[in-house]
FIKOLVO-433017 format. One line per 4 residues: their letters; for each residue x, y, z of N, C-alpha, C. Coordinates in nm, 2 decimals, decimal comma, always signed. Example, Ala and Ser with C-alpha at 12.3 -4.5 7.8 and 13.67 -1.06 7.14 Angstrom:
2
AS	+1,32 -0,57 +0,78 +1,23 -0,45 +0,78 +1,32 -0,33 +0,78; +1,28 -0,22 +0,71 +1,37 -0,11 +0,71 +1,29 +0,00 +0,79
***
This chain:
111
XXXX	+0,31 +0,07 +1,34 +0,20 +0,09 +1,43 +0,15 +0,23 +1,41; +0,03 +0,28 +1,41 -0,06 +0,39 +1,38 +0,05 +0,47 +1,45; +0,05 +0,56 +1,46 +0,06 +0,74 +1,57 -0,10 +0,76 +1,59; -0,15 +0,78 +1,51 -0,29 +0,80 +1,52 -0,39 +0,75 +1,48
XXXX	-0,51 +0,74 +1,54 -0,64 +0,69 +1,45 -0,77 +0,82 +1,45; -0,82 +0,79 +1,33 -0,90 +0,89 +1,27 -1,04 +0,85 +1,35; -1,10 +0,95 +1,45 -1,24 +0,92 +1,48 -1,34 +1,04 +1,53; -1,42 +1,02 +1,45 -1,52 +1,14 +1,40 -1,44 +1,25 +1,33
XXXX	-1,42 +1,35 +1,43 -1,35 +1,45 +1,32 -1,25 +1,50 +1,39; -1,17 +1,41 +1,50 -1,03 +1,41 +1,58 -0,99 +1,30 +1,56; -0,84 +1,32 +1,59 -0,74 +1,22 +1,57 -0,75 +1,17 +1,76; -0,74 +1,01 +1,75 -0,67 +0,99 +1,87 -0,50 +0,92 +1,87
XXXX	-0,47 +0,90 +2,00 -0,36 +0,81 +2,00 -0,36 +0,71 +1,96; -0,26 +0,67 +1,84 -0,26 +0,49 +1,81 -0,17 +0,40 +1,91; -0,15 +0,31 +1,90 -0,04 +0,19 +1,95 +0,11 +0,26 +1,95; +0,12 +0,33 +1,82 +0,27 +0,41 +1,79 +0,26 +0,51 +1,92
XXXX	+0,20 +0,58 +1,91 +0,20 +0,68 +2,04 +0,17 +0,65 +2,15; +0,09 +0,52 +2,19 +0,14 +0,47 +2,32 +0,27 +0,41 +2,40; +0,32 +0,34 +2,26 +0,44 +0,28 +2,25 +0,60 +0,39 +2,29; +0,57 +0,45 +2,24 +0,69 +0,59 +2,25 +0,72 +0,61 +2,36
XXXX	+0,66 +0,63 +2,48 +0,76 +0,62 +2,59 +0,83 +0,51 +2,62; +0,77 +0,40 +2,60 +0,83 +0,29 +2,64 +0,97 +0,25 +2,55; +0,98 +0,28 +2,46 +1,04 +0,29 +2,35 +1,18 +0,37 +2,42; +1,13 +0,48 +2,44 +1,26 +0,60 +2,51 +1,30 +0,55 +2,61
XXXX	+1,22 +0,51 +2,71 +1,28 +0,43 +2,87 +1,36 +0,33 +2,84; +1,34 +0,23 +2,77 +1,39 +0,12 +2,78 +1,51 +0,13 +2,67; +1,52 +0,23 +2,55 +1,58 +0,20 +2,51 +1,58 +0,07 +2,33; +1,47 +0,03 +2,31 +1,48 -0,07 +2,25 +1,33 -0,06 +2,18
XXXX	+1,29 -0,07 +2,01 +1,23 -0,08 +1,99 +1,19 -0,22 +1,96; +1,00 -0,23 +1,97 +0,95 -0,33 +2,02 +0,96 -0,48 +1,88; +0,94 -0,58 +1,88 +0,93 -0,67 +1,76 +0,73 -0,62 +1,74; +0,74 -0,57 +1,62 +0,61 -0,50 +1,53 +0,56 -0,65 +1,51
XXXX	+0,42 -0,69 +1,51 +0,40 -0,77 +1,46 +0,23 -0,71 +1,34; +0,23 -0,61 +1,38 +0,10 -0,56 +1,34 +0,13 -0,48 +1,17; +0,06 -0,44 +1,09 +0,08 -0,36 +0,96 +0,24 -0,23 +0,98; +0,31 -0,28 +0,90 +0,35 -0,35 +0,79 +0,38 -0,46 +0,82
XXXX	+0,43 -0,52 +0,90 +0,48 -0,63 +0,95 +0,46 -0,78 +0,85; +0,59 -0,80 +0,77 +0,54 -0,92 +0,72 +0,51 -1,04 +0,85; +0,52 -1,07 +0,94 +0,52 -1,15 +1,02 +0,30 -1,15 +1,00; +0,33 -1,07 +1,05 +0,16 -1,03 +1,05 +0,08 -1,11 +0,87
XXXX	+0,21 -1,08 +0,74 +0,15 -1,17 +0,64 +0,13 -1,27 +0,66; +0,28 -1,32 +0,68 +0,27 -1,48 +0,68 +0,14 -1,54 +0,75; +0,12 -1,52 +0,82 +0,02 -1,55 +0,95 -0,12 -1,58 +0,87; -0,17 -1,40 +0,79 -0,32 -1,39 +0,74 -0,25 -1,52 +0,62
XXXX	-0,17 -1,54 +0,55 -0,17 -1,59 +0,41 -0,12 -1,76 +0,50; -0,11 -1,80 +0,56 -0,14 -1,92 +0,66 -0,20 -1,95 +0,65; -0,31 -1,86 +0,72 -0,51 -1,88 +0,74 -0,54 -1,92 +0,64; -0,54 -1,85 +0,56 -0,67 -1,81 +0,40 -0,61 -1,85 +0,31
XXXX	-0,48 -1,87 +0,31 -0,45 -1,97 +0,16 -0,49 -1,90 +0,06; -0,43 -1,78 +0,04 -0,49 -1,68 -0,12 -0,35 -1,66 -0,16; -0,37 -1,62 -0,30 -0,31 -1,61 -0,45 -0,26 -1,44 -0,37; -0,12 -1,38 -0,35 -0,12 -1,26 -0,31 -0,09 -1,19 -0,46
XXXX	-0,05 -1,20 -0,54 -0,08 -1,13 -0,65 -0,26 -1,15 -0,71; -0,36 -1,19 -0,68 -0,43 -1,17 -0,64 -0,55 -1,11 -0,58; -0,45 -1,07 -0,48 -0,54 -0,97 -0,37 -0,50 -0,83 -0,36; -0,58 -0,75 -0,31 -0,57 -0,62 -0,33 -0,56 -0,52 -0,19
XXXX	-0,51 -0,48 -0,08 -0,48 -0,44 +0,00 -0,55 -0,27 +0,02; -0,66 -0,24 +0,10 -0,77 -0,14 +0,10 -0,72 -0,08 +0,22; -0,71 +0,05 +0,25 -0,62 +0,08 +0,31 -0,63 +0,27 +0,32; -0,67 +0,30 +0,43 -0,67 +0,49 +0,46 -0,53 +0,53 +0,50
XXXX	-0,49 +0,48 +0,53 -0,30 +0,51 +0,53 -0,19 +0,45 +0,52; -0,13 +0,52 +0,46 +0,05 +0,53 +0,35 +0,11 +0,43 +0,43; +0,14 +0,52 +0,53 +0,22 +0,43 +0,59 +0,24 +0,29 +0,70; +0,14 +0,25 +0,71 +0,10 +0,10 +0,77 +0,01 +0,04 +0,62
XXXX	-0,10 +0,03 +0,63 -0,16 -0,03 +0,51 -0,14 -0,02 +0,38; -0,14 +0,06 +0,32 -0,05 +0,05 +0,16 +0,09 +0,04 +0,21; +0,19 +0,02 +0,25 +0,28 -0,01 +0,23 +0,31 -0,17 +0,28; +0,22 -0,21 +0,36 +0,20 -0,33 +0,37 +0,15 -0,42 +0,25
XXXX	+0,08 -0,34 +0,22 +0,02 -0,40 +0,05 +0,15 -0,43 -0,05; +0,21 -0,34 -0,04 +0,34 -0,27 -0,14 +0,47 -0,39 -0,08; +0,51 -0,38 +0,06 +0,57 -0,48 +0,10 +0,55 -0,64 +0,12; +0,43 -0,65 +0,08 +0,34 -0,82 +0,07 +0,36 -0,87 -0,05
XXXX	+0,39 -0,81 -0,15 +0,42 -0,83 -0,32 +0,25 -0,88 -0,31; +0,15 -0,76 -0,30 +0,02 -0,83 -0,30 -0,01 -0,75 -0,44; -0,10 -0,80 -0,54 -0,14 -0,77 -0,72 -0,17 -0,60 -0,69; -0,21 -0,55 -0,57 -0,25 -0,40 -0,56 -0,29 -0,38 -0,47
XXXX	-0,32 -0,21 -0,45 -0,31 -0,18 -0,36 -0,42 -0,02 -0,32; -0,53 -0,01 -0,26 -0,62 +0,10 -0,26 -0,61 +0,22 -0,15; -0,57 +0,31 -0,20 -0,60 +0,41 -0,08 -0,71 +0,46 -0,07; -0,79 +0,49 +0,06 -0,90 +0,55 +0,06 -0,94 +0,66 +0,17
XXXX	-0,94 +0,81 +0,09 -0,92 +0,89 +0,15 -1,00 +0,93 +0,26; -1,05 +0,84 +0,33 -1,16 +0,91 +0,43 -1,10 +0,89 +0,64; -0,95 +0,91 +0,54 -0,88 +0,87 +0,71 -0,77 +0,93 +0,75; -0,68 +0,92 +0,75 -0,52 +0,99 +0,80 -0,50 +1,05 +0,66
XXXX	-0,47 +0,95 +0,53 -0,43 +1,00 +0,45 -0,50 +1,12 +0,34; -0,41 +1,17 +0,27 -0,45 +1,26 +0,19 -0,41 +1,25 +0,08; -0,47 +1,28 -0,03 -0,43 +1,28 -0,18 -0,31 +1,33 -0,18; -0,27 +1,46 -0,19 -0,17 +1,52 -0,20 -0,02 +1,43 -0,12
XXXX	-0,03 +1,33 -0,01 +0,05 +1,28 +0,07 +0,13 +1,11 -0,04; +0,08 +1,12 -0,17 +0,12 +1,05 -0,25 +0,14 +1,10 -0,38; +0,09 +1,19 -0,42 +0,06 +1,28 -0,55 +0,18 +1,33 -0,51; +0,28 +1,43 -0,46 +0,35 +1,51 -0,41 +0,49 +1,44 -0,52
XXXX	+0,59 +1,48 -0,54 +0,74 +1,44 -0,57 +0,76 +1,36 -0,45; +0,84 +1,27 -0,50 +0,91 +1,19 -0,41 +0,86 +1,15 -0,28; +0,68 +1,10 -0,31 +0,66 +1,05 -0,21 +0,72 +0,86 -0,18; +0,76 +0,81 -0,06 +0,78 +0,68 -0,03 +0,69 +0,61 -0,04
XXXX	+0,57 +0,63 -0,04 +0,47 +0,49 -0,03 +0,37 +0,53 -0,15; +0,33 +0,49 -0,23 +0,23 +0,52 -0,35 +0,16 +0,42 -0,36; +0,03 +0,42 -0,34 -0,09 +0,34 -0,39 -0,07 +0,36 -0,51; -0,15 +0,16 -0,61 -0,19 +0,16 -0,76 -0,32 +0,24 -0,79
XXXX	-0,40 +0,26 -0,69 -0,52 +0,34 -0,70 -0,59 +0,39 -0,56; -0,68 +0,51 -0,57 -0,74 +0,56 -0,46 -0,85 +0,63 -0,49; -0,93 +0,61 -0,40 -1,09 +0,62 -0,42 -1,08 +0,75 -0,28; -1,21 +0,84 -0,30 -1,26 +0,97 -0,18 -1,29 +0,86 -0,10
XXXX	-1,38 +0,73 -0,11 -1,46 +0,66 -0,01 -1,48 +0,53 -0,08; -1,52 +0,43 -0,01 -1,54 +0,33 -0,05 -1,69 +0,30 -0,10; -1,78 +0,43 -0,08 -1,88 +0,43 -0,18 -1,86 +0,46 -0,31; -1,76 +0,48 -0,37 -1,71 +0,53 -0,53 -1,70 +0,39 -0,59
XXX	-1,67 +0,27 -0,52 -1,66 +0,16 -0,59 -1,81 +0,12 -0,61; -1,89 +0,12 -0,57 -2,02 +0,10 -0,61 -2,07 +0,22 -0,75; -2,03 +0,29 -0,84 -2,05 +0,37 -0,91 -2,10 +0,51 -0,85
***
């Protein structure tokens, strides 16, 4: 689940940071059904009946969307820097989650 979502030029609270007290109170973390969540694949690849090697997983942050890509065994995977993540947050040694490619914006794919 997010911690945060990127809007205008502040972060707000995601689902993750709503979730966190409840989490602490009770004791028990929740069943995820949202990114990474293969549950959440099964479900889209139910629908749509697609080839996951395939498809390509587009994605402003590491860790829910590309790594959902990465954990979907989907053909690839795009980061695109205009949101949480940052170049350097994959580029770095030993980062856990690495996109096959990343674009500044999704206007770079148009030339």
């Amino acid at each position: 689940m997010d911690s945060t979502l990127p809007i205008a030029s502040s972060l707000f609270p995601g689902a993750g940071s709503a979730n966190a007290p409840l989490v602490t109170a009770i004791g028990k973390d929740p069943l995820a059904l949202g990114k990474p969540s293969q549950a959440m694949m099964d479900v889209v690849e139910g629908k749509f009946k697609f080839d996951r090697r395939r498809t390509c997983m587009v994605g402003d942050r590491l860790d829910t969307d590309i790594k959902f890509g990465i954990d979907s065994g989907l053909g690839g995977t795009l980061a695109v820097l205009t949101g949480v993540t940052k170049k350097e947050d994959f580029l770095s040694q030993g980062a856990s989650v690495v996109p096959n490619a990343y674009v500044d914006g999704l206007g770079d794919l148009l030339g």
